[in-house]
N, C-alpha and C positions, 0 to 999 in steps of 0.2 A: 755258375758261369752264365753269364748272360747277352746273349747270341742278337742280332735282329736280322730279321727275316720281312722279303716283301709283300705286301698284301697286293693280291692279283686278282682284276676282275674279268671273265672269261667273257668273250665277245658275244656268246647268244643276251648277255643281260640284254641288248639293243631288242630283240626279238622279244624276252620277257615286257620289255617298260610298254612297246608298241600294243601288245595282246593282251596281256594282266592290268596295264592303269584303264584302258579304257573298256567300260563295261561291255558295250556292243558296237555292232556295225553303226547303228543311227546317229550314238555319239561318237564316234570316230569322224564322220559327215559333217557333225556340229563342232568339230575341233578346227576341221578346214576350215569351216566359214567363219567361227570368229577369227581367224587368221587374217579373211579379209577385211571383216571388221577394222580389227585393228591396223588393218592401213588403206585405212583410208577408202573402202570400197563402196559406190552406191549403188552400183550390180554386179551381184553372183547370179551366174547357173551354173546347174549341176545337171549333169547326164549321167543317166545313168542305163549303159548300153548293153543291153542284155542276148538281143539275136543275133549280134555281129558273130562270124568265127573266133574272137578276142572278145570279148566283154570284158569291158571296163568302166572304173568311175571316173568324170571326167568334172572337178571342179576349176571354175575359169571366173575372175573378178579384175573388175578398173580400177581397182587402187593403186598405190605408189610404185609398186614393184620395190627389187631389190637390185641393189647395186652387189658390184663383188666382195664387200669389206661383210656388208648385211649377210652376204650368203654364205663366207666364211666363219665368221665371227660372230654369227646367231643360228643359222637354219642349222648350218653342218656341227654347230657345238651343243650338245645337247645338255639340257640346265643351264644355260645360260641366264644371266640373271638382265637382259637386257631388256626386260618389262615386269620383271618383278620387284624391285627396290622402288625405295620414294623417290631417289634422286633423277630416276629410267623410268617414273610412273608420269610421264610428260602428257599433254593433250597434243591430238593431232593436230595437222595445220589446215587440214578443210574442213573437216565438218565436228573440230573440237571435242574429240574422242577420248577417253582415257581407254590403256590398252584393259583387253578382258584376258589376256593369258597371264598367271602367276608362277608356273609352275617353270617353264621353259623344256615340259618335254610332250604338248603336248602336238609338236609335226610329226611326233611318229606315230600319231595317230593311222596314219596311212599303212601301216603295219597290218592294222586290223583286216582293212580292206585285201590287200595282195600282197603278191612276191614282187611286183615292179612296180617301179615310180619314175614317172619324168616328171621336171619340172623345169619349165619356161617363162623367165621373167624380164622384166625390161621396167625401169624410172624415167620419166620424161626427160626428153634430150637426153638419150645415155644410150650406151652400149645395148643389147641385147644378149641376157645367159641362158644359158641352157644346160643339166646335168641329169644325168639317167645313175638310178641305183638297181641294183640286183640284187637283194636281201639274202637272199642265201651264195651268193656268190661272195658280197661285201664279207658277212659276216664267217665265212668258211676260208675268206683270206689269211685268217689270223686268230688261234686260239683265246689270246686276251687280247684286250684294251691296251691299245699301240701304238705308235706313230703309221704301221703299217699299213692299219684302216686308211684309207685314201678317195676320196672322189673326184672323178676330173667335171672341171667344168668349163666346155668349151663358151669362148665372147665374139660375139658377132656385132661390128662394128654396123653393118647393116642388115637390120631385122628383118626374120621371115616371119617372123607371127603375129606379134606388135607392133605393125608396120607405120601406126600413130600411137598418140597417147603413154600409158603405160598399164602396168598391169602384171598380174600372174597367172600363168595356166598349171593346172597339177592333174595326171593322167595314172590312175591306179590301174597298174591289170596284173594280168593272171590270178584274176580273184579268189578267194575263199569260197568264196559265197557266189556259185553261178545260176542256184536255182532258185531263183526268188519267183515264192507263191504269190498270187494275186492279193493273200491279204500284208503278202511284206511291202510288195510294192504301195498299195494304201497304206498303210500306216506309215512308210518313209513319206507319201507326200502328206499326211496328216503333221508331222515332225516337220517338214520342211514350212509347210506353213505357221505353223508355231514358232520357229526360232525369231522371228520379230513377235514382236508384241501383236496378234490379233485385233485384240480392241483399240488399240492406240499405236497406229504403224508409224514406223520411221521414215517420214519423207525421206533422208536421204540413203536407206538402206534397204533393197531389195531384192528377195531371194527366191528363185525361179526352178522349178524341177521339170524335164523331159524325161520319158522313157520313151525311146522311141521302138514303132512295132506293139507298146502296149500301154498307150493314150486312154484306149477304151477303156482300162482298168481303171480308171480314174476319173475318167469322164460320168458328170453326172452325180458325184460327190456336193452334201449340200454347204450351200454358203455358211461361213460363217456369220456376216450378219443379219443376213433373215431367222439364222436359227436363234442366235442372241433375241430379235425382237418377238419371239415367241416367252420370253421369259416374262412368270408371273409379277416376282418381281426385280427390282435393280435398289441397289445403292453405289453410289459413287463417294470417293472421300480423298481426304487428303490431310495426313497430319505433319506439321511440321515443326522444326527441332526445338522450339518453345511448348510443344506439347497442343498448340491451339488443332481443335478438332473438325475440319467443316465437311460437312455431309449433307447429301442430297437421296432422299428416299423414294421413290415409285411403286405404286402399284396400278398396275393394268392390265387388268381382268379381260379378258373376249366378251362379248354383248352376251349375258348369258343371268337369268333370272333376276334382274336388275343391280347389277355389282356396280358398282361405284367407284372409279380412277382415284387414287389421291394419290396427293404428291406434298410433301412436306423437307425443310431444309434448315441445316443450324449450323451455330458458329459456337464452341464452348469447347470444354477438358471433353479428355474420355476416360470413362471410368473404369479400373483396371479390374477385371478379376481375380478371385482372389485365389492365391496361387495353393495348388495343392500341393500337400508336404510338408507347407510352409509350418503345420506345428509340430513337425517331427524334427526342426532342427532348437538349439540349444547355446546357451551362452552367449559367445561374440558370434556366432555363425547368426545368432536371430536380429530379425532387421522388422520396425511392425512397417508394415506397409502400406508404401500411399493408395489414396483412394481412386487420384488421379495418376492418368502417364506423363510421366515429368521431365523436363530436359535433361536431366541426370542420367535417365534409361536410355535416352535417343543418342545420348553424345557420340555414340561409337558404331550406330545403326542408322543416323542421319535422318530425313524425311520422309516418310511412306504416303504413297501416293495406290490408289487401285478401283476394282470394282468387286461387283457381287451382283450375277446373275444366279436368283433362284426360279423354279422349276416345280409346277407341280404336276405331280405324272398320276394322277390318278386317269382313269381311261375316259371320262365322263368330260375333263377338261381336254385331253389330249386328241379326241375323237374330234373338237372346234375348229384343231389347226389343219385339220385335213390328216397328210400322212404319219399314224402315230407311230409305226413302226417303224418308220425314217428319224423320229426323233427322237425314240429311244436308243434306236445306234448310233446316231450322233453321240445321243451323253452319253453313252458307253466310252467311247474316242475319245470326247473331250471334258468331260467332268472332272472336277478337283480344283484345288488350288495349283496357279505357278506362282513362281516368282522368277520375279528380270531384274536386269541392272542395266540403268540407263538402257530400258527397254528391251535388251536382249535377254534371252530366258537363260536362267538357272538351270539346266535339272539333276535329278527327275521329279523334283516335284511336281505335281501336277502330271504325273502319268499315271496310265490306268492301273490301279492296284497302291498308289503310294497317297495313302490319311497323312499325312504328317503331322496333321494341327488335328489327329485321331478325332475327328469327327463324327464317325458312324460309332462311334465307344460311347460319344456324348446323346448321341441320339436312341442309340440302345435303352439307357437309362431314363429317359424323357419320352418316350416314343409318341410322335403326333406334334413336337414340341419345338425340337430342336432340326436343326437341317442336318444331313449327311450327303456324303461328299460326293455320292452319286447324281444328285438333284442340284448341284451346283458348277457354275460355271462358272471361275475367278481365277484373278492375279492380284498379283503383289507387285512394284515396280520401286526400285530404290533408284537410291544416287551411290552409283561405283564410286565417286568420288570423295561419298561422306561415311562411306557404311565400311569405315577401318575395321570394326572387329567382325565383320565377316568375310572368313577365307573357305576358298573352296576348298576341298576334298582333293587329295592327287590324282582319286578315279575320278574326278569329274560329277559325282554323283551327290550333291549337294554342299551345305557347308560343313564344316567344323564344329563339333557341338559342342560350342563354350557358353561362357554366358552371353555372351553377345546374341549370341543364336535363340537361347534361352528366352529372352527378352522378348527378341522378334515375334517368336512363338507367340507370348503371353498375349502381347499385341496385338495379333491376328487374332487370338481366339477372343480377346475384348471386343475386338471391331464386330466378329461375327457374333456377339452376345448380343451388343445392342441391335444388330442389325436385328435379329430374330424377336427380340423382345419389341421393336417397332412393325414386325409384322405380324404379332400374335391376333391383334384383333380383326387385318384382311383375311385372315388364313382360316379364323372360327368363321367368318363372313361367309367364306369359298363353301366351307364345311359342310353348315347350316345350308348354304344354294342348295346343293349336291343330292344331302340328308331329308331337304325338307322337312328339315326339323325345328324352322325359326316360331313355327307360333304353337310349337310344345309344352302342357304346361308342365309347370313343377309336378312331383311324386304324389304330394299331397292333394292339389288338387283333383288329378285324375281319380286318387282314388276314391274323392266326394264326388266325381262325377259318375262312377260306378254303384258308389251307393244309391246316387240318387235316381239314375238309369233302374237299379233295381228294385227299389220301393216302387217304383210307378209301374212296373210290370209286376208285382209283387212275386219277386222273387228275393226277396229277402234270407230265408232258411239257405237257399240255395247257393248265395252267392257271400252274405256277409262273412260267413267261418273263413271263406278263403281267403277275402282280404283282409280279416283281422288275423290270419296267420302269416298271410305275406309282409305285411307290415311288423309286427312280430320279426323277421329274419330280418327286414331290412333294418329295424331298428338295432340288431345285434348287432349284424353286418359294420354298421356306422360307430356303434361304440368300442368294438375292435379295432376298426381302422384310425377310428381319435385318436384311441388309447397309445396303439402301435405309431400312427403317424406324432405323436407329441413325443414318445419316450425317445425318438431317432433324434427328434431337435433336439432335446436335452443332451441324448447324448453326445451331439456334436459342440454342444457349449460347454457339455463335462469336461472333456477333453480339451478345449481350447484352452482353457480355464487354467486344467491343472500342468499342463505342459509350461504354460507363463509361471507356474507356479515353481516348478524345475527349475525354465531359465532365472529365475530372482537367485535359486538357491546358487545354481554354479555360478550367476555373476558374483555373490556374495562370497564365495570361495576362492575366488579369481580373485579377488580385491583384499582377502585376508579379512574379511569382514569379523565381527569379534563373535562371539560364540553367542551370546543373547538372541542378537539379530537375528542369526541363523535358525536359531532354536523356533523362533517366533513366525519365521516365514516355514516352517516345518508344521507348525502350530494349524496357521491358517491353512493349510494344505489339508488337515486333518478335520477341519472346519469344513471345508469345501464337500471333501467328500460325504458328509454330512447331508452339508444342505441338499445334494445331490441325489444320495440313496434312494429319498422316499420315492422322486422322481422319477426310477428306472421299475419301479412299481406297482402291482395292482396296490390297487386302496378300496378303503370302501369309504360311503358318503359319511366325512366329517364336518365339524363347528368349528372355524377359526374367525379370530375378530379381523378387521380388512389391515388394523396399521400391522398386526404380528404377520401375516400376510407379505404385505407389502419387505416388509422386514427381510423375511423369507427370498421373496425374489431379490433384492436389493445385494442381498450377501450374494448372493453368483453371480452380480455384476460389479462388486466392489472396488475389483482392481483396475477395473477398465474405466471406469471412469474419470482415473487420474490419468492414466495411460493413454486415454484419447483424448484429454485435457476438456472434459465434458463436466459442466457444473448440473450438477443433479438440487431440485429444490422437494421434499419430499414434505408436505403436507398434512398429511396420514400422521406423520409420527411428531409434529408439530404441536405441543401444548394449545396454543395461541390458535389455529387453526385446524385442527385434526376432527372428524367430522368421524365417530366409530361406528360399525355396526358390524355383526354377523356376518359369516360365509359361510353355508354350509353347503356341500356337494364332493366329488371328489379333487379332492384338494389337489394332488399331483399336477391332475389337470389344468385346473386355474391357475397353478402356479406357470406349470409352464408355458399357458397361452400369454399370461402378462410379459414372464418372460422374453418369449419371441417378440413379441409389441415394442418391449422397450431395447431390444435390441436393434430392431427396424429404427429406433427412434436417435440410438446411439449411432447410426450410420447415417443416415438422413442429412442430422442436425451437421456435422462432421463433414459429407458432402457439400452440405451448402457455404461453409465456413472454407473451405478447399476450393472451391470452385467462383466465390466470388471475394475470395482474399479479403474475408470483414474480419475487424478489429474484435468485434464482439466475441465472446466464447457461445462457440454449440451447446447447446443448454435444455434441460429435460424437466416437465413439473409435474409431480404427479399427488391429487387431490381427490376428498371424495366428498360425498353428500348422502344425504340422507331425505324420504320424501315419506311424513308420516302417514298421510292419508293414505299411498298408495303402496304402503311399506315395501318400500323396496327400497335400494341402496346402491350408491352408482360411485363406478371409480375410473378416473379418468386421467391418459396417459395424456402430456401438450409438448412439445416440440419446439422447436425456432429452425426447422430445416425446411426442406423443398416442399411439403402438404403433398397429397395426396395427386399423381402425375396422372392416373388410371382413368378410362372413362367411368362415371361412377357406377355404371352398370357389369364395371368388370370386376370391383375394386369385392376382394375377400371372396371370388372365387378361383377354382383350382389354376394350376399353372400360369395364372394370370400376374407379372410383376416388372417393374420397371427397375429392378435391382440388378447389377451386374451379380451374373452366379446365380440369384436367387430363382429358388423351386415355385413361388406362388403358391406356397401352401398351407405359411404362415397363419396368416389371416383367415385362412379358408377352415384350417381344423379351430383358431380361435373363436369364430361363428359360430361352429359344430359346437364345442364345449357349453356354450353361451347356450345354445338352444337346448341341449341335454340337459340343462337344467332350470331351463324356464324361464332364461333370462332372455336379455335379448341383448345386441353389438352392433354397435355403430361405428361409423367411420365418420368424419367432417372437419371441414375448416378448422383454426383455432381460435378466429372473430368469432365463430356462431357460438362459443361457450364463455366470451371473457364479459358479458353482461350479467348471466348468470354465476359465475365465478369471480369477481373482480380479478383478474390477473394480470399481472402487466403487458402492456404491449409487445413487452420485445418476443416473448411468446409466440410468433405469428405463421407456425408452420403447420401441422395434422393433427389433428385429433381423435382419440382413439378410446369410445366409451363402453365401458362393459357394465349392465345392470343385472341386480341382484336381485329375485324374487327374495322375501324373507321367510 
């Protein structure tokens, strides 16, 4: 038998939606004021009246006010979809607004706040309304959701309150909340001044906080833009929906051991990083990813537009600006990321305690390197109007985490790669000031200057044992750390490698591929791990000839170089040109420093070919020679990408790199290897070897030479 029965919603839900969607008191506050926002307002205050015998919140704006249809048929109907739909997602008529509310519930934001509400509205040339609720009286009218629920609202043909203009007043009391500590009051006007855009205000939208009786609490709060112009450095940007990238970088140092201002600016792609995870997915879910941000990624997130104030808080710089403990409680307040829409803020991003682009995770692992989210003071600023696939949260407390969001992410945390990779070299600069450590020399030196301090005193017995023992440890110390730092890179290509190797097989299964095929790409998988093994390996010092070598590394980049449409010309194993000689040392090693080399080179060439849309194919040569008189034997990676971006005094050492994502450390264990065995490694142009090498022109990107004692 089958019966139906009504489905009945009991009247406290009103009370749930007002106190459960919105997180806290501050965003209950920021619910009112986009309210006025979206009509039209270009002054809000808010009171907030604490010593009265009543206290209450008192938000008041010049916008459009509402007529009776508005107050029936939006305010009093809760979900309303009268600004959430495309057809209701209209611009305003003054200052060309799109609305910020999507949800239509969030006036009951006022809930948060108290048990009373009045509200007093009036539209130019119109009537004047007025309606009072009592939350627990409304809702204790009537157990469910009814016709019953009722508010009157009296219309005053001639206005007491709006006596010009138009406008809305909204009056919270019998508050929740009457004991507000000196640090709620600051951080509400902290919040108040955040809800526009800081860095870049809204001429026409202005939002003003009183507490009257406790002014002093607040008084004396520092600016935000003197504190901004304390920052070491800035970048300013702006991307838009063609992906074009233009950026403006600063640094400006306080007069302090001769630091030097620079200021540099560009116009180009931005290079994405590269997304983590991205080899743990399989079949159709894998996509190889571009190099650059594309208008494919932007189409549903629209334009980005921001800044980046960073901060170094060491006490030695901080001690320059005068009060440093004033401006470490500032970034305490206002550090992080926000984001706005059409200038008005998102949140909570960008509130004390929320990484969202986990930034102190990235800096953990880099430490000295990378920024964290404490030493930084930034936003993000979209177009409401372009950025469709981001939707808020019903609490209010950010967006929706689809892909849309996903993207944005990835976004931001590219923008802050390069940003930080453009100020690797101010920042050893600052270091070096600080350290007084610019005219330190190298390891080796010092300890020939200890020997030679000690002959001339003859203290020789005395002192040479120790540093032929300390050199002894540091020498271990450094072929540990080679050893250990090469077997992580491998491992990271292991892996990249054999995962591509999966995705071939289930694309192959997916497609009913014939059983040969399969077999074969099963084969080569079996191959990989191979080439791979010795790699994750101690070795000891062995004999290989440079083209079997080459061979060697060439197999764990085979697949990639159709895959990233990279024409490889390999030399070495060229009858006609092949140039052989011996390698002996620990082979793992050299294998995997070439490796890294020609993976840099497979990026590079790739970059350049992406970034300046040339016909030519990104292309790799790799050659060797041989020099009998001084027997040794040189083999040499050549390119057609960007060459070498570094100042050359950075180029192949630690954390030093111009690569989105990259550690900078490539190069730097590549040298090491090179020196452990008596060779030596170069970096230079790829003009300064095509005299010596005849090579073609179109070659014209980095070169990267490793020589071999024999």
């Amino acid at each position: 038998m089958l019966n139906k029965h009504p489905l009945r919603v009991q009247s406290h839900i009103l009370r749930l939606l007002g106190d459960q969607l919105i997180g806290h008191d501050r965003l209950a506050v920021f619910e009112l004021v986009k309210n006025s926002y979206d009509a039209d307002a270009s002054e809000v205050s808010i009171t907030i009246e604490l010593n009265s015998t009543d206290p209450c919140v008192k938000v008041e704006d010049n916008g459009s006010g509402m007529n009776l249809s508005t107050i029936t048929g939006a305010w009093l109907e809760v979900g309303t979809d009268s600004k959430r739909t495309v057809q209701n997602r209209v611009r305003s008529k003054t200052f060309n607004r799109l609305p910020l509310g999507e949800k239509g519930v969030g006036r009951l934001a006022v809930q948060k706040l108290g048990k009373k509400l009045q509200v007093i509205t009036k539209e130019k040339n119109s009537a004047e309304y007025e309606f009072n609720i009592d939350w627990d009286i409304l809702i204790g009218s009537s157990k469910y959701l009814n016709d019953n629920l009722s508010v009157e609202v009296t219309e005053r043909a001639t206005p007491s309150h709006f006596k010009t203009g138009s406008g809305t007043f909204i009056k919270i009391s019998d508050l929740y909340l009457t004991d507000w500590k000196r640090g709620d009051i600051r951080e509400l006007y902290r919040l108040v001044k955040s809800l526009s855009n800081p860095f870049n205000r809204v001429d026409s939208f202005n939002v003003s906080l009183d507490v009257p009786g406790r002014q002093d609490e607040i008084s004396g709060l520092p600016d935000v833009e003197d504190m901004l112009d304390r920052a070491m450095w800035k970048l300013t940007y702006r991307l838009d929906e063609k992906g074009v990238f233009r950026w403006a970088y600063f640094f400006q140092p306080p007069k302090y051991k001769g630091l030097q201002r620079r200021y540099k600016r560009h116009t180009g792609l931005l290079d994405m990083l590269p997304e983590k995870g991205e080899d743990t997915k399989t079949g159709k879910q894998k996509k190889e990813q571009k190099i650059f941000v594309t208008p494919e990624i932007l189409k549903t997130i629209g334009p980005i537009k921001g800044r980046i104030y960073a901060f170094h808080q060491s006490p030695e710089i901080l001690r320059l600006f005068g009060d440093s403990q004033q401006m470490k409680a500032w970034l305490t307040g206002q550090s992080g990321v926000r984001v706005y829409r059409d200038r008005v803020r998102v949140f909570n991003y960008g509130e004390p305690g929320d990484d969202w682009l986990h930034l102190n995770a990235r800096r953990i692992n880099t430490p000295g390197k990378k920024l964290g989210s404490n030493s930084i003071v930034s936003y993000i600023d979209l177009d409401l109007d372009k950025s469709t696939g981001l939707r808020e949260k019903t609490n209010r407390e950010g967006f929706d985490e689809n892909n849309s969001f996903d993207n944005l992410r990835a976004i931001a945390l590219s923008i802050f790669d390069k940003f930080e990779r453009e100020l690797a070299p101010d920042r050893d600069a600052i270091d070096k000031a600080i350290k007084n450590t610019e005219k330190l020399p190298p390891i080796e030196n010092a300890f020939d200057e200890i020997i030679k301090v000690a002959k001339k005193h003859k203290l020789e017995q005395e002192i040479l044992p120790a540093v032929a023992s300390i050199r002894n440890e540091l020498d271990s110390f450094k072929a540990v750390m080679v050893g250990s730092g090469m077997a992580n890179m491998n491992i990271g290509l292991a892996f990249h490698e054999m995962v591509h190797g999966v995705d071939n097989i289930v694309g192959q299964l997916e497609r009913n591929s014939n059983k040969e095929i399969i077999l074969s790409t099963v084969r080569h998988l079996r191959s990989l791990l191979d080439t791979f093994k010795p790699l994750l390996q101690r070795e000891k010092n062995r004999s290989l000839p440079v083209n079997e070598l080459t061979t060697r590394v060439l197999k764990m980049h085979e697949h990639r170089f159709p895959r990233h449409e990279v024409a490889l010309s390999d030399w070495t194993n060229d009858t006609d040109k092949a140039i052989n000689f011996k390698i002996k040392g620990p082979l793992n090693l050299v294998i995997g420093a070439i490796s890294n080399v020609i993976d840099n080179a497979i990026y590079w060439s790739r970059y350049r070919k992406e970034l300046e849309n040339r016909s030519e194919p990104a292309a790799i040569l790799i050659l060797s020679s041989w020099d009998q008189e001084l027997k040794e034997g040189t083999l040499a990676i050549i390119d057609n990408g960007m060459g070498f971006q570094l100042n050359p005094d950075s180029i192949a050492k630690p954390f030093m790199t111009m690569k989105a994502g990259g550690s900078g450390l490539g190069l730097y264990f590549a040298r090491l290897v090179l020196e452990s065995m008596g060779g030596r490694f170069m970096v230079c142009r790829a003009d300064e070897l095509r005299d010596d090498f005849n090579f073609s022109p179109s070659y014209d990107g980095a070169a990267v030479v490793f020589t071999f004692k024999d």
